[in-house]
DOTIFI-476869 format. One record per residue: residue number from 1; x, z, y of N, C-alpha, C in turn. Coordinates in nm, 4 decimals. Atoms other than C-alpha are relative to their C-alpha. Layout:
N
<tipa lofi="NUM" n_X="X" n_Z="Z" n_Y="Y" ca_X="X" ca_Z="Z" ca_Y="Y" c_X="X" c_Z="Z" c_Y="Y"/>
...
% end
This chain:
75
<tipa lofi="1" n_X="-0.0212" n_Z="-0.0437" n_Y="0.1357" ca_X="5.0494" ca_Z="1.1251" ca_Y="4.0078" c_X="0.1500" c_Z="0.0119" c_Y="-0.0223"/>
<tipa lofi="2" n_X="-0.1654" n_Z="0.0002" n_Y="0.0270" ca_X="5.3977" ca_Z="1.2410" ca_Y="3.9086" c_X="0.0171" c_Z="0.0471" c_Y="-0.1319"/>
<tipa lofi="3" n_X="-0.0147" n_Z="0.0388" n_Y="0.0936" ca_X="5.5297" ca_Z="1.1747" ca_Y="3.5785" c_X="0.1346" c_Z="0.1358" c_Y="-0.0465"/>
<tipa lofi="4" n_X="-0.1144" n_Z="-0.0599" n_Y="0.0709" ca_X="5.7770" ca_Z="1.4860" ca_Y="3.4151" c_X="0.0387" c_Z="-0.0161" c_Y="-0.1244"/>
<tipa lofi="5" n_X="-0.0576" n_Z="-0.0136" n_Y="0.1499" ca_X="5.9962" ca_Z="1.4186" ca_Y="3.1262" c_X="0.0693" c_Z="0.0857" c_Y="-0.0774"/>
<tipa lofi="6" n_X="-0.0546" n_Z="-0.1640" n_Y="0.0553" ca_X="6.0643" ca_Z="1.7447" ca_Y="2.9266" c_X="0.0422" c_Z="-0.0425" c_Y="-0.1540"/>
<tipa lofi="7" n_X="-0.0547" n_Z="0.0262" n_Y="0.1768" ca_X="6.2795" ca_Z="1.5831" ca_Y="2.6157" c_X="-0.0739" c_Z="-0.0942" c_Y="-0.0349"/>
<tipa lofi="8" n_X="0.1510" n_Z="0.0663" n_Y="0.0966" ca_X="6.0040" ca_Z="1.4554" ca_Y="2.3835" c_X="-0.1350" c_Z="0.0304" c_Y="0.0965"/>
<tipa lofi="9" n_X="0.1764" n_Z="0.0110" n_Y="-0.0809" ca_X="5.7212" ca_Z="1.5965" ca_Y="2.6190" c_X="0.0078" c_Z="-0.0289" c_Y="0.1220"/>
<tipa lofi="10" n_X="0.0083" n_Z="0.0454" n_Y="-0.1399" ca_X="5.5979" ca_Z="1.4253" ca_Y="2.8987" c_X="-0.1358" c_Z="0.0804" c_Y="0.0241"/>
<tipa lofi="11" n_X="0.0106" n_Z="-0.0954" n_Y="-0.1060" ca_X="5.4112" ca_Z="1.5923" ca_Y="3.1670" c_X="-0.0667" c_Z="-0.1030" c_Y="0.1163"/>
<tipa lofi="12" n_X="0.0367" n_Z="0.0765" n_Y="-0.0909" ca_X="5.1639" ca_Z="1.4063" ca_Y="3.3910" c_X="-0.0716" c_Z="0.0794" c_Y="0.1429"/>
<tipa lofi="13" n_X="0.0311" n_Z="-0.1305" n_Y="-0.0886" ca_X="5.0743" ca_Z="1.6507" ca_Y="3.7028" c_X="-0.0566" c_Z="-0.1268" c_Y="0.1237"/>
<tipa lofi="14" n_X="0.0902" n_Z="0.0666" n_Y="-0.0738" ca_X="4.7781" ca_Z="1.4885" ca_Y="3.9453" c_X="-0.0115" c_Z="0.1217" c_Y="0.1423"/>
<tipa lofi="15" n_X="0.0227" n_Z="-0.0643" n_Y="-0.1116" ca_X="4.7611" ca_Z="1.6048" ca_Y="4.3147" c_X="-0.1202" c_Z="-0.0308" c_Y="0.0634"/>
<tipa lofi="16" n_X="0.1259" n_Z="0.0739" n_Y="-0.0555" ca_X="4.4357" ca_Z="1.4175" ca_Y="4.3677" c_X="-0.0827" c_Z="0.1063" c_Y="0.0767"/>
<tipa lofi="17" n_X="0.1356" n_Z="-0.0825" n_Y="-0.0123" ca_X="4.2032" ca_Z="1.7289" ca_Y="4.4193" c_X="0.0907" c_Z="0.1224" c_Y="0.0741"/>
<tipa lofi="18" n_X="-0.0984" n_Z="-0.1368" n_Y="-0.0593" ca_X="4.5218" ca_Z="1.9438" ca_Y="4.6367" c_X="0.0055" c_Z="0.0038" c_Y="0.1500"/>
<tipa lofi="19" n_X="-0.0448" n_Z="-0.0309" n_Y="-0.1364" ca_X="4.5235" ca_Z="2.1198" ca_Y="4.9573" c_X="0.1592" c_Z="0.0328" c_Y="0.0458"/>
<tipa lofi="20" n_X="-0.0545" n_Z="-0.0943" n_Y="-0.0245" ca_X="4.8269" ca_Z="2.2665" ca_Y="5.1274" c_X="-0.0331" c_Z="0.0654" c_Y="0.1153"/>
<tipa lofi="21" n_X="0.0090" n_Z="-0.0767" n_Y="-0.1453" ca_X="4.8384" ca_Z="2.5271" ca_Y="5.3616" c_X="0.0517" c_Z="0.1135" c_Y="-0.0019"/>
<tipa lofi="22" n_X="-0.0907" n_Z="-0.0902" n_Y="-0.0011" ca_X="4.9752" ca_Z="2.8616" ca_Y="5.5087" c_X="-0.0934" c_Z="0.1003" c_Y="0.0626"/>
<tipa lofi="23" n_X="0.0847" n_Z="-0.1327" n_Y="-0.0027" ca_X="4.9214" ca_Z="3.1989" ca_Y="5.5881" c_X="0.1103" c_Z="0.0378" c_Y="0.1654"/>
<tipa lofi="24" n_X="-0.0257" n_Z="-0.0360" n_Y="-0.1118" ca_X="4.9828" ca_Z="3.2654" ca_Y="5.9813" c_X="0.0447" c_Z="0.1360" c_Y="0.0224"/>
<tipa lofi="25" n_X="-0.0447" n_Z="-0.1552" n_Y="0.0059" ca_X="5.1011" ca_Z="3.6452" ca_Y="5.9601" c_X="0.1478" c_Z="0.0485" c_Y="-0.0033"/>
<tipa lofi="26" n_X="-0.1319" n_Z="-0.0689" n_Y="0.0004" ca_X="5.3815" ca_Z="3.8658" ca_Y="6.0424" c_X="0.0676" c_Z="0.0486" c_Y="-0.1518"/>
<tipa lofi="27" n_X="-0.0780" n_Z="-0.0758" n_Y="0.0930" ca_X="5.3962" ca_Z="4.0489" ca_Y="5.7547" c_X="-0.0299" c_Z="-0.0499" c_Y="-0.1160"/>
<tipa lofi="28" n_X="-0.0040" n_Z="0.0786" n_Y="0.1122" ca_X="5.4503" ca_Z="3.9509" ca_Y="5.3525" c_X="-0.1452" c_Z="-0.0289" c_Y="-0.0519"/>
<tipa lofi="29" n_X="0.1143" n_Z="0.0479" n_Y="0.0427" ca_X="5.1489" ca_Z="3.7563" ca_Y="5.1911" c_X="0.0146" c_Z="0.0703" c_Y="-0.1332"/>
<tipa lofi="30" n_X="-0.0263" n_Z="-0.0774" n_Y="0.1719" ca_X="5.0748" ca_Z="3.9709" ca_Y="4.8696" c_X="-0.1158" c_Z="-0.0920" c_Y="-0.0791"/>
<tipa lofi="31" n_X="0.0643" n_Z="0.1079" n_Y="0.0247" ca_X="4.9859" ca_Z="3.6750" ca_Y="4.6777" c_X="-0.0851" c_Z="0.0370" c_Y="-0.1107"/>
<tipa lofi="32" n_X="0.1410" n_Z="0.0047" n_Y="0.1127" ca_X="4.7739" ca_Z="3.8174" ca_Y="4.3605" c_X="-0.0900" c_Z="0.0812" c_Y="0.0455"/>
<tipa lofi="33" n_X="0.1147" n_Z="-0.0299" n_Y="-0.0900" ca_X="4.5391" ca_Z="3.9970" ca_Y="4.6421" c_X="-0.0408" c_Z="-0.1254" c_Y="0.0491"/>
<tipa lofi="34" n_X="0.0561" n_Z="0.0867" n_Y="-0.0735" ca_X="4.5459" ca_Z="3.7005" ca_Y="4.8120" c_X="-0.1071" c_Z="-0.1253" c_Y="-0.0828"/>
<tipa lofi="35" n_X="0.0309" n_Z="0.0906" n_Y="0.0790" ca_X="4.4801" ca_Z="3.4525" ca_Y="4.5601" c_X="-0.1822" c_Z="0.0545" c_Y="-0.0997"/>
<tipa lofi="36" n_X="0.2091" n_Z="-0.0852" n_Y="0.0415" ca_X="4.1298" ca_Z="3.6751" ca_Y="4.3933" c_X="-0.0679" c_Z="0.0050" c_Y="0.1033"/>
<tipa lofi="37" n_X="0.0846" n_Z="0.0051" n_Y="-0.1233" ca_X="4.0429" ca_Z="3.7089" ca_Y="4.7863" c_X="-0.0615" c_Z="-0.1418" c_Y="-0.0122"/>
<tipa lofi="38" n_X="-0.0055" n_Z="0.1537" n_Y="0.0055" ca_X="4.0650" ca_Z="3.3336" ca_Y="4.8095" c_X="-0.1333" c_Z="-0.0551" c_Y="-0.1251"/>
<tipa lofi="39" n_X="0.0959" n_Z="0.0118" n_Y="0.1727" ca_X="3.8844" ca_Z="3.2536" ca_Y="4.4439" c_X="-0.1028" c_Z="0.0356" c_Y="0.0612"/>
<tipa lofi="40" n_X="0.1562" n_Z="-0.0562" n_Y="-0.0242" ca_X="3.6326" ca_Z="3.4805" ca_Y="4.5417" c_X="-0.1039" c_Z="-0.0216" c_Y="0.0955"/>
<tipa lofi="41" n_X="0.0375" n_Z="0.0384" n_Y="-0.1139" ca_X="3.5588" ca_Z="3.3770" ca_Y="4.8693" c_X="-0.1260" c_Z="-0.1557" c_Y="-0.0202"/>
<tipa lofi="42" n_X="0.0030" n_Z="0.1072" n_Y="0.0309" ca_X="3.5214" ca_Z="3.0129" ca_Y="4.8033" c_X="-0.0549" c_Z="-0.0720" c_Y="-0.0794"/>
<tipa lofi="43" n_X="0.1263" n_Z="0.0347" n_Y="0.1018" ca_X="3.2939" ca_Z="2.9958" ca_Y="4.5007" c_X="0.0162" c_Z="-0.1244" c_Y="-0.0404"/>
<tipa lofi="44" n_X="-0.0066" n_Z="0.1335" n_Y="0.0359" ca_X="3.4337" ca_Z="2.6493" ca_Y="4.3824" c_X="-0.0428" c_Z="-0.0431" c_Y="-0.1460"/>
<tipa lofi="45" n_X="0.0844" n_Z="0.0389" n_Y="0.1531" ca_X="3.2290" ca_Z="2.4614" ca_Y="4.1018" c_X="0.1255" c_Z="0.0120" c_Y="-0.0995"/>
<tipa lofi="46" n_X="-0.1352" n_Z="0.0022" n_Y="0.1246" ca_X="3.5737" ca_Z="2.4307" ca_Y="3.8592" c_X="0.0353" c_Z="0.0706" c_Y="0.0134"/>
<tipa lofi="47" n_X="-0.0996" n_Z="-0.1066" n_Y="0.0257" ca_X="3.7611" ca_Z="2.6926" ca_Y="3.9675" c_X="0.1104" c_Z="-0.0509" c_Y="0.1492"/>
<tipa lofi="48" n_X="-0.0994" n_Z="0.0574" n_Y="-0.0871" ca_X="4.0724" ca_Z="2.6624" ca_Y="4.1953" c_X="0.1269" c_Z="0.0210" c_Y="-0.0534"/>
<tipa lofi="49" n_X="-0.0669" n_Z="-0.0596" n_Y="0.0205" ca_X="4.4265" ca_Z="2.7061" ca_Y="4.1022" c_X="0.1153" c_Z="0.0534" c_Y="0.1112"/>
<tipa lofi="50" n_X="-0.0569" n_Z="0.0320" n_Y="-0.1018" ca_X="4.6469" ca_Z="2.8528" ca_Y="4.3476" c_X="0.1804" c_Z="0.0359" c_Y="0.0190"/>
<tipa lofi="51" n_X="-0.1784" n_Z="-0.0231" n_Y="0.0123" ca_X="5.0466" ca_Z="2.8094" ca_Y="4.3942" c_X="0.1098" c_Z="-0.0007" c_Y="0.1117"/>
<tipa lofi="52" n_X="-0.0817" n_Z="-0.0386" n_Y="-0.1133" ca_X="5.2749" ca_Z="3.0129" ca_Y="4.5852" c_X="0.1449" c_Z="-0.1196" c_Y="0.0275"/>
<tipa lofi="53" n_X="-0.1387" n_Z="0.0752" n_Y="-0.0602" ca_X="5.5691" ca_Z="2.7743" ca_Y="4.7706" c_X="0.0723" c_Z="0.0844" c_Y="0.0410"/>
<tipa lofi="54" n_X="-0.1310" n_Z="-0.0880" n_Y="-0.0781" ca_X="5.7362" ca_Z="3.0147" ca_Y="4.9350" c_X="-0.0412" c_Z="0.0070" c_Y="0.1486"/>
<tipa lofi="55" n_X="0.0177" n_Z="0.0613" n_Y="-0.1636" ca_X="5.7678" ca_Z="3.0693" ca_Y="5.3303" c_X="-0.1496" c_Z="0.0347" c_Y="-0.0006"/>
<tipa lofi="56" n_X="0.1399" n_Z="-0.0014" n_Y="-0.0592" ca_X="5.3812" ca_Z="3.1955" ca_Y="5.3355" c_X="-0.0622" c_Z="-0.1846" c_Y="-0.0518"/>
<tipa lofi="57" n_X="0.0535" n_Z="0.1222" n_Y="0.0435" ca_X="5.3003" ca_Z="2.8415" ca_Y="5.1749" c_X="-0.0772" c_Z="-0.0392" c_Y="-0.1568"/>
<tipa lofi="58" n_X="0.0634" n_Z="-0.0016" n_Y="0.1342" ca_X="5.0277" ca_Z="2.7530" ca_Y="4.9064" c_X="-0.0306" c_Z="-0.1214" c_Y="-0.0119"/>
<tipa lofi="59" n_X="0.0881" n_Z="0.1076" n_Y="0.0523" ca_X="4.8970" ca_Z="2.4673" ca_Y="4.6927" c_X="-0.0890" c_Z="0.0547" c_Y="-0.0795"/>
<tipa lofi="60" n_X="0.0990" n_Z="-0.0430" n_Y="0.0835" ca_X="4.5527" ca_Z="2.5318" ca_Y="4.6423" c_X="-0.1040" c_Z="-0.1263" c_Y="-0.0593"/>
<tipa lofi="61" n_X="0.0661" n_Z="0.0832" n_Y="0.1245" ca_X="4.4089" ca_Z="2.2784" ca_Y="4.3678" c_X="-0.0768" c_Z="0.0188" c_Y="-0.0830"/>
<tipa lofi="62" n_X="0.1430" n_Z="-0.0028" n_Y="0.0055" ca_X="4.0800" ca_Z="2.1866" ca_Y="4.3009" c_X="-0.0142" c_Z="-0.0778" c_Y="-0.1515"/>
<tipa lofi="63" n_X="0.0229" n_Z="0.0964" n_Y="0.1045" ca_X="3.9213" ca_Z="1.9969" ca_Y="3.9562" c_X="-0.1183" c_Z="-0.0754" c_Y="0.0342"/>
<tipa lofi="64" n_X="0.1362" n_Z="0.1210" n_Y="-0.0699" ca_X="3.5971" ca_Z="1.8460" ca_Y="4.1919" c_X="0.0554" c_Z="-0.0340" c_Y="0.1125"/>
<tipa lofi="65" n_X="0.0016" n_Z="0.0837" n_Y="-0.1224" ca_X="3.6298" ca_Z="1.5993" ca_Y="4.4885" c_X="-0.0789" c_Z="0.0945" c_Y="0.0531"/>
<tipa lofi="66" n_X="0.0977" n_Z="-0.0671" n_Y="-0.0857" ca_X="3.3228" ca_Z="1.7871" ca_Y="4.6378" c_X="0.0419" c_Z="0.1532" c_Y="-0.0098"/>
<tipa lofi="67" n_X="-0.0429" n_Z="-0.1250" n_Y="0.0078" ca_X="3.5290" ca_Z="2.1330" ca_Y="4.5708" c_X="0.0870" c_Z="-0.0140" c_Y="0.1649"/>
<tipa lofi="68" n_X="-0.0688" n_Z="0.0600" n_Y="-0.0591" ca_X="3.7696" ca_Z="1.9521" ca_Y="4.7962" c_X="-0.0481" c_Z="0.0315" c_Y="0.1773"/>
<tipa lofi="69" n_X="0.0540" n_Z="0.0227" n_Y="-0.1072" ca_X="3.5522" ca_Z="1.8240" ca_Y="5.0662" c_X="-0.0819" c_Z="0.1087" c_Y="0.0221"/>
<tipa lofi="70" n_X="0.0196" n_Z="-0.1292" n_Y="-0.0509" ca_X="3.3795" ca_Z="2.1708" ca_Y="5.0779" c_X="0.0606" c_Z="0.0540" c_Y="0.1012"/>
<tipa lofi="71" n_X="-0.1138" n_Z="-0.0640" n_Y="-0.1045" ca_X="3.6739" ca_Z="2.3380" ca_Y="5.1994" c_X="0.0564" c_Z="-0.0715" c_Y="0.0960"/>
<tipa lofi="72" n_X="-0.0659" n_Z="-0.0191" n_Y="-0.1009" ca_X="3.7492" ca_Z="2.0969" ca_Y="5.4458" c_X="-0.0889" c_Z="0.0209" c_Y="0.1138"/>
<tipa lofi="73" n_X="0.0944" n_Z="-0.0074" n_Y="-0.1075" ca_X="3.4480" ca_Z="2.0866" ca_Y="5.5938" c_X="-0.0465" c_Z="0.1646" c_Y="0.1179"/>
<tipa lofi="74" n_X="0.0351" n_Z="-0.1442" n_Y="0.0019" ca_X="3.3996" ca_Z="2.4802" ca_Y="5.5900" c_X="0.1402" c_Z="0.0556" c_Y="0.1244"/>
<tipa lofi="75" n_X="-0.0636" n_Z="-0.0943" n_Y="-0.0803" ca_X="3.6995" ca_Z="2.5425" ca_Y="5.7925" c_X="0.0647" c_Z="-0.0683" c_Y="0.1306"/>
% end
């Protein structure tokens, strides 16, 4: 759990339910194809959200444990 303090608002951001991972390819990842491929693929009960790092690198974050353990099992 990591705690941001923005002034007066705080900001509590949970990694509990987060993958990372990358995209093996030569050429640029075109991330709002990739990211509806992904979604769509994957059919996760909550949803997923997914966030470009940079470098071909994503955090894709889940809101179920069993969204989770889906995907690791699946791949």
């Amino acid at each position: 759990m990591w705690q941001i303090n923005l002034g007066e608002e705080l900001i509590l951001t949970s990694y509990e339910y987060c993958l990372v991972g990358c995209f093996l390819v030569a050429s640029i990842v075109h991330f709002d194809s990739m990211r509806n491929t992904m979604a769509n693929v994957w059919h996760s009960i909550g949803g997923v959200i997914i966030t470009d790092l940079g470098e071909k690198d994503f955090v894709f974050r889940y809101y179920y444990e069993v969204d989770v353990d889906s995907q690791i099992i699946d791949t």
